[in-house]
C-alpha atoms as one frame of an Amber mdcrd trajectory, in Angstrom:
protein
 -56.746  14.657 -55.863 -58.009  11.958 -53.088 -55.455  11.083 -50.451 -55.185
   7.233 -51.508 -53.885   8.984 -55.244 -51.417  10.984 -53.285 -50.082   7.984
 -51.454 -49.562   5.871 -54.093 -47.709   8.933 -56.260 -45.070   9.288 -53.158
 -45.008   5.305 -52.601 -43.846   5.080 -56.556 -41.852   7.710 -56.489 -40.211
   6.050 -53.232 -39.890   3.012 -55.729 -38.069   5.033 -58.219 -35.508   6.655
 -55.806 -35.036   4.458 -53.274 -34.606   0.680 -55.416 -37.409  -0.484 -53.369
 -41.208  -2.187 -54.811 -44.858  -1.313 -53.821 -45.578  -3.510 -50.247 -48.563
  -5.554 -51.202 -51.152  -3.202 -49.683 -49.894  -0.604 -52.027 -50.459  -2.409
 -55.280 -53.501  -3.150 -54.439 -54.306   0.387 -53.612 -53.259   1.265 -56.886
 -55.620   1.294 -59.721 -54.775   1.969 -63.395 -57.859   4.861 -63.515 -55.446
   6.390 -61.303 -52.673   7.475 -64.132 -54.183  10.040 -65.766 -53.863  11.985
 -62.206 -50.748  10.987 -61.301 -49.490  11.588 -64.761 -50.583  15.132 -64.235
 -49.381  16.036 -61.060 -45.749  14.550 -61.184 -45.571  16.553 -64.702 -46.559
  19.529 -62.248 -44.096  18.877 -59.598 -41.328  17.695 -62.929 -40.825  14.287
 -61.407 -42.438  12.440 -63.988 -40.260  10.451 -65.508 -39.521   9.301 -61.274
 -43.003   8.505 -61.623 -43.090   6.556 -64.514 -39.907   4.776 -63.278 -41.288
   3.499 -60.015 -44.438   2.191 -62.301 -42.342   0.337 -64.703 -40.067  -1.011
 -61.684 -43.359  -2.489 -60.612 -45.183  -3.510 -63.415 -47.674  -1.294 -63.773
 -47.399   0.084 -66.824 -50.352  -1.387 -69.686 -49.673  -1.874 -72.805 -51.565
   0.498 -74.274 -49.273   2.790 -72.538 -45.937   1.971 -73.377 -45.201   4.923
 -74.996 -44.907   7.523 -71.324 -41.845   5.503 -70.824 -39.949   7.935 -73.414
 -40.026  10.571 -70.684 -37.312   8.752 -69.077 -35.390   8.691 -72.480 -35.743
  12.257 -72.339 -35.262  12.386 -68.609 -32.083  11.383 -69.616 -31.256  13.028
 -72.538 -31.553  16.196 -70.610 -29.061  15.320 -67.899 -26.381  14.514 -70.654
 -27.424  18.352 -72.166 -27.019  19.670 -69.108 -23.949  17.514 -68.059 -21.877
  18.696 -71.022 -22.564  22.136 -70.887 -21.795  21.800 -67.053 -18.714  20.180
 -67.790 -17.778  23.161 -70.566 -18.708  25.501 -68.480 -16.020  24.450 -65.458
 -13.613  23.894 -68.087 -14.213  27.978 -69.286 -14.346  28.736 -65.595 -10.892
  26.797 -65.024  -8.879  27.852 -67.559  -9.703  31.569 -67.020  -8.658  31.112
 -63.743 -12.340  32.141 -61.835 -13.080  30.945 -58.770 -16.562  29.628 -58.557
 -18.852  27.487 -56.334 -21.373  25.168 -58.450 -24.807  25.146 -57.033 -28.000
  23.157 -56.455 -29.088  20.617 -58.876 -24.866  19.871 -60.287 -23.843  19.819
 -56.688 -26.858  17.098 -55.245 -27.419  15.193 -58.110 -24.453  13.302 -57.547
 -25.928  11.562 -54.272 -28.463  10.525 -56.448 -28.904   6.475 -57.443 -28.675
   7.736 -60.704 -27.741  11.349 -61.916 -30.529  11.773 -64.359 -33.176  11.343
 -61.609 -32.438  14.832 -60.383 -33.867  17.358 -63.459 -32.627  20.606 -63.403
 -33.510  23.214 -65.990 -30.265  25.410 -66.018 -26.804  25.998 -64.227 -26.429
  27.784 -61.848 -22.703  28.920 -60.569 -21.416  31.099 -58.108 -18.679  34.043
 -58.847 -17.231  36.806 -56.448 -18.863  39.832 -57.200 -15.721  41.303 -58.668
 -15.177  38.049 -61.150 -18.687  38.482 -62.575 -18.291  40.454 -65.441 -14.527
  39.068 -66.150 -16.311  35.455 -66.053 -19.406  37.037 -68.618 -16.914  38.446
 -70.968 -15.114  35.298 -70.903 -18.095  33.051 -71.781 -19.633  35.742 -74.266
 -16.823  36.500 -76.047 -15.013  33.327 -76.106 -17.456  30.432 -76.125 -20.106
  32.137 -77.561 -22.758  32.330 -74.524 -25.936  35.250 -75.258 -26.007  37.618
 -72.447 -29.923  37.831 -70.806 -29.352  40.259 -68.809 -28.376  41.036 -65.211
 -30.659  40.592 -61.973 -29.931  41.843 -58.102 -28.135  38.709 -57.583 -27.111
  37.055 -60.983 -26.212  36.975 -64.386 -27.976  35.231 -67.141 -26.855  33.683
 -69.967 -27.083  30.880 -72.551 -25.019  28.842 -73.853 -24.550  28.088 -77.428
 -27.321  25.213 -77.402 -29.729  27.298 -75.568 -29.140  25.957 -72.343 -29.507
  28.518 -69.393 -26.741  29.561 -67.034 -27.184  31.640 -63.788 -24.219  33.490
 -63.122 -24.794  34.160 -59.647 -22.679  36.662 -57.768 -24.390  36.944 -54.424
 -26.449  33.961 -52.764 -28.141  36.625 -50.900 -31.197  37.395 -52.875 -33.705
  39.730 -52.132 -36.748  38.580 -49.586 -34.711  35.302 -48.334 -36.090  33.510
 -45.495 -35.996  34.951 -42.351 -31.912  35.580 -41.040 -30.495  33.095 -43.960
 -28.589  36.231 -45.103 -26.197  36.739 -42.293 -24.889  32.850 -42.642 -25.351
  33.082 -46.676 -22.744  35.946 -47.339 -19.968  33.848 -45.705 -20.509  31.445
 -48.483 -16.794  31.760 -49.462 -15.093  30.879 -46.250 -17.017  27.619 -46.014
 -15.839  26.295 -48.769 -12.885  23.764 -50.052 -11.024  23.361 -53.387 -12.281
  20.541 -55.283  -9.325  17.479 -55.931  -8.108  18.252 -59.363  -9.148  21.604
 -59.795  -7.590  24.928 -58.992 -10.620  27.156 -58.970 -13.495  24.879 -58.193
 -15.042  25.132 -54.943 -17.203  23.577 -53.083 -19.133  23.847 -50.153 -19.225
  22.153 -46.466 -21.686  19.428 -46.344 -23.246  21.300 -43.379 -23.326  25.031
 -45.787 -24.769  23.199 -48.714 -27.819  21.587 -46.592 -28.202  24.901 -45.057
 -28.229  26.762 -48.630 -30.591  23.855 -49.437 -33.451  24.665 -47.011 -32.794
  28.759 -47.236 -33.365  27.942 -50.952 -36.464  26.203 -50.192 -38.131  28.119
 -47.690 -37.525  31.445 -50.220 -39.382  29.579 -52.830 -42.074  28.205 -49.658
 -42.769  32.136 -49.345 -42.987  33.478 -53.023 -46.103  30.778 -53.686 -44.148
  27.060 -53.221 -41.328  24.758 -54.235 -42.466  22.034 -55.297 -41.882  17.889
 -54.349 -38.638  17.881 -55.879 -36.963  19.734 -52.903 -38.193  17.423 -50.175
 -37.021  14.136 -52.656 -33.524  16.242 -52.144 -34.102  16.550 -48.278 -34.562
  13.008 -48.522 -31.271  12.216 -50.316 -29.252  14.718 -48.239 -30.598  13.216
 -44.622 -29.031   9.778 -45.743 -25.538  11.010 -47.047 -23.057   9.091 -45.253
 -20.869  10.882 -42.809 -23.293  13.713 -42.721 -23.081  15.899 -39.143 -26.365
  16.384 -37.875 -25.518  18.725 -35.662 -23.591  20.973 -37.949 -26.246  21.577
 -39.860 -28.957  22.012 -37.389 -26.101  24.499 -35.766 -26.305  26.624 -39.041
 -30.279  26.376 -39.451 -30.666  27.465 -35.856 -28.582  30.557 -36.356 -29.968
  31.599 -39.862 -33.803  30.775 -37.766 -34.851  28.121 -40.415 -34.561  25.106
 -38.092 -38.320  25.014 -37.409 -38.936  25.429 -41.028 -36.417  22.349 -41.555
 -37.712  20.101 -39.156 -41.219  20.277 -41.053 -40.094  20.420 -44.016 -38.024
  16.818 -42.686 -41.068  15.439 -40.929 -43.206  15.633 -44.561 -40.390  14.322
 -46.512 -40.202  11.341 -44.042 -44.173  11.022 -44.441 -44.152  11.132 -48.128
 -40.991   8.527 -48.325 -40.871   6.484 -45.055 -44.317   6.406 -44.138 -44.879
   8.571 -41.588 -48.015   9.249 -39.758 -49.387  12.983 -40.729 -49.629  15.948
 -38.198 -51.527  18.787 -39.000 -49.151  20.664 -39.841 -47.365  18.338 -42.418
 -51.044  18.075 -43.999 -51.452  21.883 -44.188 -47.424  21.910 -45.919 -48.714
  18.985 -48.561 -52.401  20.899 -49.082 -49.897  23.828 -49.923 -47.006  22.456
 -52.004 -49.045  20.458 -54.158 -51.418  23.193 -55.195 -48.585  24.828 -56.692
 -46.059  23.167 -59.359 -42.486  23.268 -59.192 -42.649  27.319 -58.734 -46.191
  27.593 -56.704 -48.318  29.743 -57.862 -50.072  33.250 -57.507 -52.643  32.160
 -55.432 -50.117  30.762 -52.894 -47.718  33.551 -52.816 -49.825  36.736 -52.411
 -51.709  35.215 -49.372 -48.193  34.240 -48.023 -47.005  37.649 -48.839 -50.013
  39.597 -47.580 -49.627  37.988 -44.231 -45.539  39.000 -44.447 -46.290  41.959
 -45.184 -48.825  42.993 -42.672 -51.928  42.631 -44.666 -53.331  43.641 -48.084
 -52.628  47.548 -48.000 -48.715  47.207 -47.128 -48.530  44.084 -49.630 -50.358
  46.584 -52.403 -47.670  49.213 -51.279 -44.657  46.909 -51.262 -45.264  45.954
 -54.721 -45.872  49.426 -56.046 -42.646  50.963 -54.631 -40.036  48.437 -54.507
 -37.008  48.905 -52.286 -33.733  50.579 -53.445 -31.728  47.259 -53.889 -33.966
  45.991 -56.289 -35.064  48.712 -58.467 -30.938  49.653 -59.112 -30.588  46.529
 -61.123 -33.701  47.950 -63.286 -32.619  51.215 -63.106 -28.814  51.232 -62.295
 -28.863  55.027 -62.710 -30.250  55.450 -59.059 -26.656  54.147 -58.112 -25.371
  57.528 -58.797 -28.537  59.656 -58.623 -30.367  58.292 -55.820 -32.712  61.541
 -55.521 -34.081  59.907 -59.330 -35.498  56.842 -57.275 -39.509  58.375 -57.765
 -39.237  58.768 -60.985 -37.633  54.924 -62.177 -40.789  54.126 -59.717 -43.059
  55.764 -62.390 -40.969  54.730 -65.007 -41.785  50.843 -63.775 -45.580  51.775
 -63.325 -45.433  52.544 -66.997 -43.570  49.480 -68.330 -46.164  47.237 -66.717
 -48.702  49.111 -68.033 -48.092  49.595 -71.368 -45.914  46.574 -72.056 -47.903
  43.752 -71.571 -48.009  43.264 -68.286 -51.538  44.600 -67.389 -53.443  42.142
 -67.359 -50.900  40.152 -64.611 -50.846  42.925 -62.864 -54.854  43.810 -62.632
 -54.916  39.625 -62.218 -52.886  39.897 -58.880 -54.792  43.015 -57.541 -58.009
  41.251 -58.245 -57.041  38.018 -56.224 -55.153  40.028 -53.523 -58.193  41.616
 -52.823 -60.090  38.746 -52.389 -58.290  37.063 -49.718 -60.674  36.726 -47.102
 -59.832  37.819 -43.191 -60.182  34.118 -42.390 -57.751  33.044 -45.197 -55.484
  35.325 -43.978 -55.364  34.144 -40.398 -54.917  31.118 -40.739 -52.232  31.634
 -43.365 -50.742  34.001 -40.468 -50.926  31.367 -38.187 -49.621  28.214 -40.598
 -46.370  30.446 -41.204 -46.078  30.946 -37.655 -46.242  27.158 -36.964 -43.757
  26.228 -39.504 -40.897  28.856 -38.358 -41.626  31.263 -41.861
């Protein structure tokens, strides 16, 4: 995609969020050959219906299109899905008496100009540790939720409608940007009771931005994370009220404040018309080669270089570390000495149950990543604090 195609997706999508209409040098950069593209993208990034809003708000939608603007329809039919489960599930939560923390998209969407603007494909909630399975026995058994299984940091479930809940027990999930940890396990002490509730939390302005970016930059590493998380950046750096210099307090000590001050700077390019870096133009080149999760190609140069090259990557991902093969194997809990062996045991289940060709796909790519790639990916994480 041209650069003039990728300005006028972020100048509609400005449009959509922000209320505001294409400046006249805009529209006239715009051409209607240009949808097709943009169409595909935003669908990539899942900001299409933003997309399609900031080209109706400006008139730019022919005729003999009419019909993309039922994605906003459906834009908004999925907020009131998720809305009502969100609002079942805090009622559940409530009147079991379980303290929990909503997260992400139900705790920013509110900030939004309008709540169906920010898309969300599940719910994610936090629990203490020792509430989870009380709060997953009350959902199963009670409302009639379908356990999914349980992950290193999370429960999953869904809800009678099919609508996907994280259950999430720990906010410190494995390979989390650099010290994020060490502020993200205090989650519970930065938090206040919600007016009207009992058991709702929620968290400091300053420990929500901060959960934000550590969010973010996890995602940055594991292949991208997308355009939606920088229209959030956007949205959070013009709450009222907010305290700068809390949050920059709280990036600085979890050593994501570089990564957040890029991560800023593009967002401000994209949305307020900033002048590009080279840096901000390697972050764009990166993000929008991957979707709203990145992609392979992305994350196993990233995690080659984090690694220390292609032979430790190859060796991190054939032995994985204690903490995360438990939750496969929770027998290792008690028999640690068995760890070798659930090793073997995983070896086999991607083997022989459907996962080799992924598998042989990943080794194939990882192995050609070229020195040169790998530099400069080495020296592009270095420059944006990862």
């Amino acid at each position: 995609m041209d650069q003039r195609t990728i300005q006028i997706l972020f100048a509609l999508l400005r449009s959509a969020i922000c209320g505001t209409r294409l400046t006249e040098e805009e529209r006239n950069n715009y051409s209607p050959d240009m949808l097709q593209d943009l169409l595909k993208i935003s669908s990539k990034h899942d900001v299409v219906h933003l997309l399609v809003f900031g080209l109706k708000q400006n008139e730019l939608i022919p005729k003999e299109h009419n019909d993309i603007e039922k994605c906003i329809l459906k834009a908004v039919y999925r907020y009131e899905r998720i809305r009502y489960e969100y609002d079942n599930l805090c009622s559940a939560l409530e009147k079991a008496q379980i303290p929990f923390l909503p997260l992400k998209g139900s705790v920013i969407r509110k900030y939004y100009p309008e709540a169906w603007m920010r898309t969300s494909c599940d719910i994610d909630v936090l629990v203490h540790e020792s509430d989870s399975e009380k709060a997953k026995s009350v959902l199963v058994d009670g409302y009639g939720y379908v356990y999914h299984g349980k992950g290193s940091h999370d429960i999953s479930l869904f809800t009678p409608t099919n609508t996907h809940i994280e259950l999430h027990y720990d906010l410190v999930e494995d390979g989390i940007a650099n010290e994020s940890s060490e502020v993200l396990k205090n989650v519970w002490d930065m938090t206040v009771i919600r007016d009207g509730y009992a058991f709702l939390h929620e968290m400091l302005d300053e420990y929500y931005y901060f959960y934000h970016i550590a969010h973010m930059a996890k995602h940055f590493e594991n292949g991208g994370c997308g355009i939606r998380p920088f229209i959030d950046i956007l949205i959070l750096d013009n709450v009222q009220d907010a305290d700068i210099e809390k949050r920059d307090k709280l990036l600085q000590q979890g050593n994501l404040l570089k990564f957040a001050n890029v991560a800023r700077k593009l967002s401000r390019i994209w949305f307020s018309n900033e002048p590009y870096d080279y840096i901000s133009q390697q972050m764009e080149d990166y993000i929008l080669r991957g979707g709203v999760y990145g992609n392979n190609e992305n994350r196993i140069t990233v995690q080659q270089q984090k690694k220390g090259g292609r032979i430790k990557y190859i060796v991190s991902r054939l032995f994985i570390p204690y903490d995360a093969l438990k939750f496969w194997y929770p027998i290792v809990e008690k028999y640690r000495w068995l760890m070798p062996f659930m090793q073997v045991r995983r070896w086999f289940k991607l083997l022989f149950k459907g996962h080799t060709a992924r598998v042989f796909t990943e080794l194939k790519y990882g192995s050609s990543v070229s020195k040169d790639q790998g530099d400069n990916m080495k020296k592009f994480l270095k420059d944006i604090g990862l």
